[in-house]
Each structure stands twice: as C-alpha cells, then as structure tokens.
C-alpha positions as CSV (number, residue, x, y, z in Angstrom):
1,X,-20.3,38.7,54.3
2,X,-17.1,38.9,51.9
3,X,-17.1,36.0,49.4
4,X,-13.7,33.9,49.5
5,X,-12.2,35.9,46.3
6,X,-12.7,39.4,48.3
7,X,-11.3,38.0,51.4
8,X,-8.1,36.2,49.3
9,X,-6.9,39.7,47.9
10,X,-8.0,41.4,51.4
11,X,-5.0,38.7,53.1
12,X,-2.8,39.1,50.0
13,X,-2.9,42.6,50.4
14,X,-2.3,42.7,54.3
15,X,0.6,40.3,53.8
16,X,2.2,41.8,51.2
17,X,2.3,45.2,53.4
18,X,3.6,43.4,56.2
19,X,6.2,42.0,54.2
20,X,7.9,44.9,51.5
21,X,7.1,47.6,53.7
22,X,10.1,46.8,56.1
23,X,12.6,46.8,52.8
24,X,11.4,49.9,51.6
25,X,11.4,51.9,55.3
26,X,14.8,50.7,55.5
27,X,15.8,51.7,51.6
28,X,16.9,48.0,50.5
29,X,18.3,47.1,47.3
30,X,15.5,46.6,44.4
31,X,16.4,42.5,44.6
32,X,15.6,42.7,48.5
33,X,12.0,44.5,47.4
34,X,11.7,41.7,44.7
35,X,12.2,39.1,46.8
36,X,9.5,40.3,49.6
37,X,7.0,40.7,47.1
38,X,7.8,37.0,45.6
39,X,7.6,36.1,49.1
40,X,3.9,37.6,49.7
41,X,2.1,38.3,46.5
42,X,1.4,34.4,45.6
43,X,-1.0,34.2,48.5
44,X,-3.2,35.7,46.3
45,X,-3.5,32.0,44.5
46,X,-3.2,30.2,47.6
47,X,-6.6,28.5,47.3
48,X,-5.6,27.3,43.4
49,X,-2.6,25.7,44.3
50,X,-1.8,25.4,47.9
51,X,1.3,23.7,47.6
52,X,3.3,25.8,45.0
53,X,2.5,28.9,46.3
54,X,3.9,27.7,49.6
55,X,7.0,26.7,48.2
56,X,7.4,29.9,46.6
57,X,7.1,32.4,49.5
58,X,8.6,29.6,51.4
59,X,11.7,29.8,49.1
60,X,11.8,34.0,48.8
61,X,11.3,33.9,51.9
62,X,14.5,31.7,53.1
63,X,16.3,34.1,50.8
64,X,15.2,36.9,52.0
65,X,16.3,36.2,55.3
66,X,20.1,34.6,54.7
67,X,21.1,37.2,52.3
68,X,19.5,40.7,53.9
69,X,17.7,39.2,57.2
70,X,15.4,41.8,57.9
71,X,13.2,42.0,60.7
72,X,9.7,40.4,59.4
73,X,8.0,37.5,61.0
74,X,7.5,35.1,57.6
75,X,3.5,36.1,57.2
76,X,3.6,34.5,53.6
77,X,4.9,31.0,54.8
78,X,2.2,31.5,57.4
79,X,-0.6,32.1,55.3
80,X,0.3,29.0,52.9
81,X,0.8,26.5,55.9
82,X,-2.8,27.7,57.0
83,X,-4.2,27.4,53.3
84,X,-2.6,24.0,53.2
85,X,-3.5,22.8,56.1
86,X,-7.2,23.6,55.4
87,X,-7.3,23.2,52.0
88,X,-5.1,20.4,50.9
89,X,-5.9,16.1,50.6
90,X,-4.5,14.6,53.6
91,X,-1.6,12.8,51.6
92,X,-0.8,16.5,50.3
93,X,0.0,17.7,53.5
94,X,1.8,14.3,55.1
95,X,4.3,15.5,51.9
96,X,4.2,19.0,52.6
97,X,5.0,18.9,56.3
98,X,8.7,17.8,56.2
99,X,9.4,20.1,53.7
100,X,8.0,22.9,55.1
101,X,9.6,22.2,58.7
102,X,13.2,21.7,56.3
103,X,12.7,25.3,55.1
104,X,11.7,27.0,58.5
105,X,15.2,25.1,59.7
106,X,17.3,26.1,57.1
107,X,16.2,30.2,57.1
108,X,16.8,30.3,60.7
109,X,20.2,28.1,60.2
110,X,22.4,29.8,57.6
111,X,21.5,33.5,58.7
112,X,22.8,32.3,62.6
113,X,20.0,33.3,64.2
114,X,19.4,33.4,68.0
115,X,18.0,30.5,69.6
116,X,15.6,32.0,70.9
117,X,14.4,32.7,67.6
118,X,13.5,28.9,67.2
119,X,10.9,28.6,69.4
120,X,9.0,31.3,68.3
121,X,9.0,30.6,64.6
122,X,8.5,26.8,65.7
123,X,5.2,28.1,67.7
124,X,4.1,30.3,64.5
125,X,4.3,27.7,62.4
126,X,2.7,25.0,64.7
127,X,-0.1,27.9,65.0
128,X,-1.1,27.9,61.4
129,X,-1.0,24.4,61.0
130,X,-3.5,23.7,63.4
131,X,-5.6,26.7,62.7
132,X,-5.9,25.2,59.0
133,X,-6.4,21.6,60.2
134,X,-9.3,22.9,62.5
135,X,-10.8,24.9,59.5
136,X,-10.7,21.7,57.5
137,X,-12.5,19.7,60.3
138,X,-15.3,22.8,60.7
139,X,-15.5,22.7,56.5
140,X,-15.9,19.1,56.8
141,X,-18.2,19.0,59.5
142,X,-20.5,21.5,57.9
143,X,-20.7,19.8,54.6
144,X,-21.4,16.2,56.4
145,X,-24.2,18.1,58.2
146,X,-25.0,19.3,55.3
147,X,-25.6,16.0,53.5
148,X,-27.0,14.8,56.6
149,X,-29.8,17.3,56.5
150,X,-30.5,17.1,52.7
151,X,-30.5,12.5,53.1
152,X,-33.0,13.3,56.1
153,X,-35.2,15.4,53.7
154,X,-35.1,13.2,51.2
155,X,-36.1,10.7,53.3
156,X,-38.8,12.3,54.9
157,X,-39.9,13.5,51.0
158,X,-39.8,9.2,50.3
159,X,-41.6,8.5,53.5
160,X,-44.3,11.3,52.8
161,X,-44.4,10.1,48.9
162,X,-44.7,6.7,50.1
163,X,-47.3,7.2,52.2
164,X,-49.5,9.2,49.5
165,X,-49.3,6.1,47.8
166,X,-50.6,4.0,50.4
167,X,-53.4,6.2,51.2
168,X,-54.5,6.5,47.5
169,X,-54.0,2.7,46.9
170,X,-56.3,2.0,50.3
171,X,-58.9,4.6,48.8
172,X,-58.8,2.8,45.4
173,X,-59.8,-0.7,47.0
174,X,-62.2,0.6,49.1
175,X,-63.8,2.9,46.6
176,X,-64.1,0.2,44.0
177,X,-64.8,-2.9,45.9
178,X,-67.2,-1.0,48.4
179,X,-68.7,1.1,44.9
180,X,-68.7,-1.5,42.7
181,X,-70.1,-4.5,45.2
182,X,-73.3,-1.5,46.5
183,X,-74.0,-1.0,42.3
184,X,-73.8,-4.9,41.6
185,X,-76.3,-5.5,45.0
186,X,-78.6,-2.4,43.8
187,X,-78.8,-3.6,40.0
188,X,-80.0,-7.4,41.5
189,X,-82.5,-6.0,43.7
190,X,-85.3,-5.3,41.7
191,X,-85.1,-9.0,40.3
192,X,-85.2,-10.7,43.0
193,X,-88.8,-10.1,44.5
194,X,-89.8,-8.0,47.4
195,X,-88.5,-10.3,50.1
196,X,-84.6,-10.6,48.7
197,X,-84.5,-6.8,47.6
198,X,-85.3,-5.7,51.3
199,X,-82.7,-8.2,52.2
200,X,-80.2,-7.0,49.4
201,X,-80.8,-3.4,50.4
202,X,-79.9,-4.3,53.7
203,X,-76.7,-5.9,52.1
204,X,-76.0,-2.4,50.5
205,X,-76.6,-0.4,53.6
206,X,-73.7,-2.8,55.5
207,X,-71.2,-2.1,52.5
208,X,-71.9,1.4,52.7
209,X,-71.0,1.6,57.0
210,X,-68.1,-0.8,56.0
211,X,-66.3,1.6,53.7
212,X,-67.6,4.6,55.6
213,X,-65.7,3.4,58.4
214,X,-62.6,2.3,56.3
215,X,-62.5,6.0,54.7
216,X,-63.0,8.2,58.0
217,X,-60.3,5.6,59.3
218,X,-58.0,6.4,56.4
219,X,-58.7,10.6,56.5
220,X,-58.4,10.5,60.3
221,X,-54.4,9.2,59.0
222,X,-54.1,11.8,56.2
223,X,-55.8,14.7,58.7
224,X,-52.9,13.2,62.0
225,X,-49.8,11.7,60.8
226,X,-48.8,10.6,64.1
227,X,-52.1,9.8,64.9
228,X,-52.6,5.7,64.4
229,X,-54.7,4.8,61.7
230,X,-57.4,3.5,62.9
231,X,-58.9,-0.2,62.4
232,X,-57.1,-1.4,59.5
233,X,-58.7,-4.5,58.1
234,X,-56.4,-8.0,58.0
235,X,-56.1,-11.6,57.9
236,X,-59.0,-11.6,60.6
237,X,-61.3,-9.9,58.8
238,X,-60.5,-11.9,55.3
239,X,-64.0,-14.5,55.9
240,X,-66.5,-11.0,55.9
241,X,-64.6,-10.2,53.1
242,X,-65.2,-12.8,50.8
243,X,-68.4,-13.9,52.6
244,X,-70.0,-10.5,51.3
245,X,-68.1,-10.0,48.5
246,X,-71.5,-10.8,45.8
247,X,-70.1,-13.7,44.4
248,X,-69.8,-17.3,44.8
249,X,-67.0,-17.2,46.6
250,X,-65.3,-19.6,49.2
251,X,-61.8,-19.5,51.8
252,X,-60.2,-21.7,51.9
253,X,-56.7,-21.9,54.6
254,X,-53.9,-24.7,54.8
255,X,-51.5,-25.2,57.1
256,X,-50.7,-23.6,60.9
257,X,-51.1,-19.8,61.0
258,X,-48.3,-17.7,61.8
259,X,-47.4,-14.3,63.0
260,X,-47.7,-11.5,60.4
261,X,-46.5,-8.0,59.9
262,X,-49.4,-5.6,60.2
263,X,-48.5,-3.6,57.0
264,X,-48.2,-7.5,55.3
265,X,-51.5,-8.1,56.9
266,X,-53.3,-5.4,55.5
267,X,-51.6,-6.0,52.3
268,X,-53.6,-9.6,52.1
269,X,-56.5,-8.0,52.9
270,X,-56.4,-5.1,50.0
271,X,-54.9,-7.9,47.1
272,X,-57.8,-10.5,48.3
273,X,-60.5,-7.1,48.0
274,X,-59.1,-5.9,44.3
275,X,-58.8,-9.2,42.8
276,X,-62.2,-9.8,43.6
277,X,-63.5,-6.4,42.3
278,X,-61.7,-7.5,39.3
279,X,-63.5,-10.8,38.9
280,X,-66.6,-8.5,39.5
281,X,-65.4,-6.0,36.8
282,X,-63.7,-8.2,34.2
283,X,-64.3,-12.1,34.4
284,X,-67.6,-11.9,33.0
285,X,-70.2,-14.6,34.8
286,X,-68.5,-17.1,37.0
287,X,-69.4,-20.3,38.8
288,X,-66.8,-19.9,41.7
289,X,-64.4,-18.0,42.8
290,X,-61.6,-19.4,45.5
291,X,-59.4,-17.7,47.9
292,X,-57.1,-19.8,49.0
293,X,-55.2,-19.2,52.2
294,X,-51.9,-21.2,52.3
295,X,-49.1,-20.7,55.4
296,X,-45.4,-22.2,53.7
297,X,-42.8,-21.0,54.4
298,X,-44.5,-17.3,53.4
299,X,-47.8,-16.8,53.5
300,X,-49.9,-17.5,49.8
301,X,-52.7,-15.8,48.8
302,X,-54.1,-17.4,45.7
303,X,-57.6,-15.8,44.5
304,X,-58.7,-17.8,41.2
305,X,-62.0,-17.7,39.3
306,X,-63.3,-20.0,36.2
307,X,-64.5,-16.5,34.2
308,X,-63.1,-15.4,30.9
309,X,-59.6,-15.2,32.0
310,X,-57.6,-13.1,29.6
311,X,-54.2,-10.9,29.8
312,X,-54.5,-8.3,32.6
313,X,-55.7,-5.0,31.2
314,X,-53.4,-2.3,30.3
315,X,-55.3,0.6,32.1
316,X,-55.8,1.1,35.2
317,X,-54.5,0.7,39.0
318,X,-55.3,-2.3,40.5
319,X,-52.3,-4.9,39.4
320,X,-50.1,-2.2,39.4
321,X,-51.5,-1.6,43.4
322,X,-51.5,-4.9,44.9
323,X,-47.7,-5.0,43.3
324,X,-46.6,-2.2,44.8
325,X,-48.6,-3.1,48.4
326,X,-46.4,-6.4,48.5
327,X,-43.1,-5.2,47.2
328,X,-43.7,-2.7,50.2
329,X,-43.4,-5.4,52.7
330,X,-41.2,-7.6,51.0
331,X,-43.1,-10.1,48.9
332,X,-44.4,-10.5,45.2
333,X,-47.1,-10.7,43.4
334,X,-48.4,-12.7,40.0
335,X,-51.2,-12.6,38.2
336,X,-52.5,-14.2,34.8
337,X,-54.4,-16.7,33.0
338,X,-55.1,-19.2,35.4
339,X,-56.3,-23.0,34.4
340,X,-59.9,-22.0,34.3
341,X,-59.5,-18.0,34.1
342,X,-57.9,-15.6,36.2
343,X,-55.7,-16.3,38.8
344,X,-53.5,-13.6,41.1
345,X,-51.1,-15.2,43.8
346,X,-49.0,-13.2,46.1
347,X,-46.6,-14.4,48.2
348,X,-46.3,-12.2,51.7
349,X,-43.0,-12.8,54.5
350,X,-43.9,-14.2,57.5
351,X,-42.2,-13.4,61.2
C-alpha cells in the first residue's frame, strides 16, 4: 500500500495534468500556463498547510477562469476542500467555508457563466466537502478504536499483573504461616513426652492438609482463570486460625457483624495469618498474643503481642503484603511498636 507522501505527488501529478494540459492543447499564452500550474501544483503541500494551499489554487484558479475561461472543472480547489475538510481543526474549516463558497461565487460571477453552471460546481464542491468530513470521521474513528484497544490491553495487562500479585501474596502466607507453624510444632515435639508429640504430630499433619488444600485451591485459579477459586478462607474461618496458630493466642470481636466484601474478607484472614507468623518469626517469646475483632464503622483488625516489639524489618514481604491486600479493597493498614510490643491494625470497608 502507497504511503501518504507517494499518494500526495500521485494526486498532485493527476491534477496538475488535468489542469495545464487544456492551456497547452489549446496553445494559451505562457501567463494562462502559469496560472494553471499555480492553480494545481500546491496540492502537492496540501497536507502541510491545508488552508493556504487552498487559497492559492482557489485564487489562480478564479483567475484563470475570468480572464481566459477555459474549459476545466477546478480539480485543484477540489482537492484542497477535500484535504481541508479532512485534515483541518474544526474552527479551521467553520473559517474556511465562507471563503471558499465566496470564491466558487465570484469565478462563476465575473466570467457570466451559464446557470446551469452553478449547480454543478455547487454539487462538486458540496462533494468534496463531505468526502473529507467523512475521511475525518473514519480517521477519527480508527484512532478512538485504536486507543480503545491499547486502554483495554492495558487493562487486561493491570488486571493480569494484579492478579500475579494476589496469587504470590496468598502463596507467601500460606507458605510461611503453614511452614513456619509445621517447623515450630515439629521442633516442640520431641520435648514434650511421648503422649503430647503424637498429639503435636497430629497438629502438624492438620497444618499440612490445611495448606495443601489452600495451594491446590490457589493453582486450580492460576491453572483456570475463569474458573472460581476455590474455598478461600475468611472472617469464618478466623477462630481455626488463631486457635491453631502455636501460640497463646485469643479472638476477641466487638460490636454487631456486618456484611463484608469477599476479597475484604479474605484480606482479614491473610493480615490476621502473617502478623502472626511474624510474632512467630520476630517477637521473640511471648505471653499473649490478641486478635481483636472490632465492627465500627469499618471493620478493625488489631493483632498485638507483648514480645520484643521493635521497628518493622526492612526485608522482606509481609508488611509490604498485608498493605497492598488492603489498599486492594479500599482500606489501610498500620503497623509498629505497640504498648507492650508489636501491634498491626488494619482497617477494612464494610457494605
């Protein structure tokens, strides 16, 4: 397919024919020659500057035809209301109309042409307008589908980033809490006589089916995307949470439950599993840890232990996870130095 410049000196040329090959057939003066090419050659830079160009073969033209009025239909004019039509701002061609239609008038006026002359340079005229005001509209059409498709694949390239992200933020917590709780229940074991190591073994078997079943519920997602995905855990499953968590833990809730968003359920669920892991990893020994369940106006999750407290730790992903998991469904989370050690309290939208 011809590029725009090949196609601009392909019309250029053809006008130009059309136009000085009448005056030389019919052996015109050298002016009369002049003035054809002056009134066909400038289409050549119609797409630089629509408007001048069709003031200038809009001009030559008009004098072509009251001083030698040959017998040429105005193919220069033409091709500039076309390229002005298509290519020009729409306050550029408001201005450009009347003075277009004032030219057409006066080169059929002075030379006393026939009226039926009118009608069919009105029609010409009238012709390449709206050819050029229905190439604009295809140009513009094709460039907001355009911008359509590439917002669309940026979305779907967000939605698909965002959902990595989920799925490696869900494999972090249950990886660590699930890991780390099975290591902290197989290290006790051995100390605790026969009787309480079957029992803790039976402990570390459960963890293990729990995160089994939270991972093939979370690949079964990654494998189907419009698949659902599977169990997710929640608000309802918060007291097996904590219960078997490994450390002296206790819920506690305040106030009348209310309806939740699923993803702002699961959110709960994931910040209540890595703060504890971090008490397990970082707060050293502890005498208590409480999660504290409080329905406000938003829904509170407070987890606060009595270890060693400290600023948050540089490295690693679990802050930066439980941040992200409740900015994702509108809310916010803090977490710091509590009054006794380590305190991290989200605050979640309710419905």
């Amino acid at each position: 397919m011809p590029d725009a410049r090949t196609a601009d000196r392909a019309v250029a040329a053809a006008v130009t024919a059309a136009t000085v090959a009448p005056a030389l057939w019919s052996a015109r003066p050298w002016w009369v020659v002049a003035l054809a090419l002056l009134a066909s050659v400038p289409v050549l830079w119609r797409r630089r500057a629509p408007l001048r160009v069709g003031l200038v073969v809009g001009l030559a033209m008009t004098a072509l035809v009251v001083w030698q009025k040959p017998l040429l239909l105005p193919w220069g004019p033409l091709v500039a209301v076309y390229t002005i039509a298509a290519l020009s701002r729409p306050l550029l061609r408001l201005l450009s109309v009347p003075l277009l239609a004032a030219t057409v008038y006066v080169s059929i006026v002075l030379p006393g042409e026939d009226s039926d002359v009118y009608p069919l340079l009105g029609t010409a005229f009238t012709a390449a307008f709206a050819l050029g005001m229905a190439e604009q509209a295809r140009r513009a059409q094709a460039a907001e589908h355009a911008e359509r498709t590439l917002r669309l694949e940026q979305e779907r390239s967000a939605a698909a980033a965002g959902e990595r992200a989920r799925i490696a933020r869900d494999m972090h917590d249950v990886l660590t809490h699930s890991v780390g709780l099975m290591v902290v229940q197989a290290e006790a074991a051995p100390l605790a006589g026969p009787d309480r190591a079957v029992e803790a073994f039976g402990r570390i078997a459960d963890t293990g089916r729990g995160a089994l079943t939270q991972l093939r519920a979370i690949l079964d997602a990654l494998r189907d995307d419009t698949a659902p995905g599977g169990a997710q855990p929640g608000l309802a499953t918060l007291p097996d949470l904590v219960r078997g968590c490994g450390l002296p833990a206790a819920l506690t809730v305040d106030g009348e439950p209310r309806q939740v968003a699923p993803d702002a359920a699961v959110a709960a669920y994931r910040i209540v599993q890595e703060s504890l892991t971090n008490v397990r990893k970082h707060a050293g020994p502890v005498a208590a840890v409480t999660v504290a369940v409080r329905w406000r106006d938003v829904l509170e999750i407070e987890v606060a232990d009595d270890g060693r407290g400290g600023e948050p730790a540089a490295s690693g992903h679990g802050l930066t996870g439980m941040r992200e998991r409740a900015a994702a469904c509108g809310g916010t989370v803090r977490a710091g130095p509590g009054p006794r050690g380590f305190t991290v309290l989200a605050r979640l939208p309710v419905e």
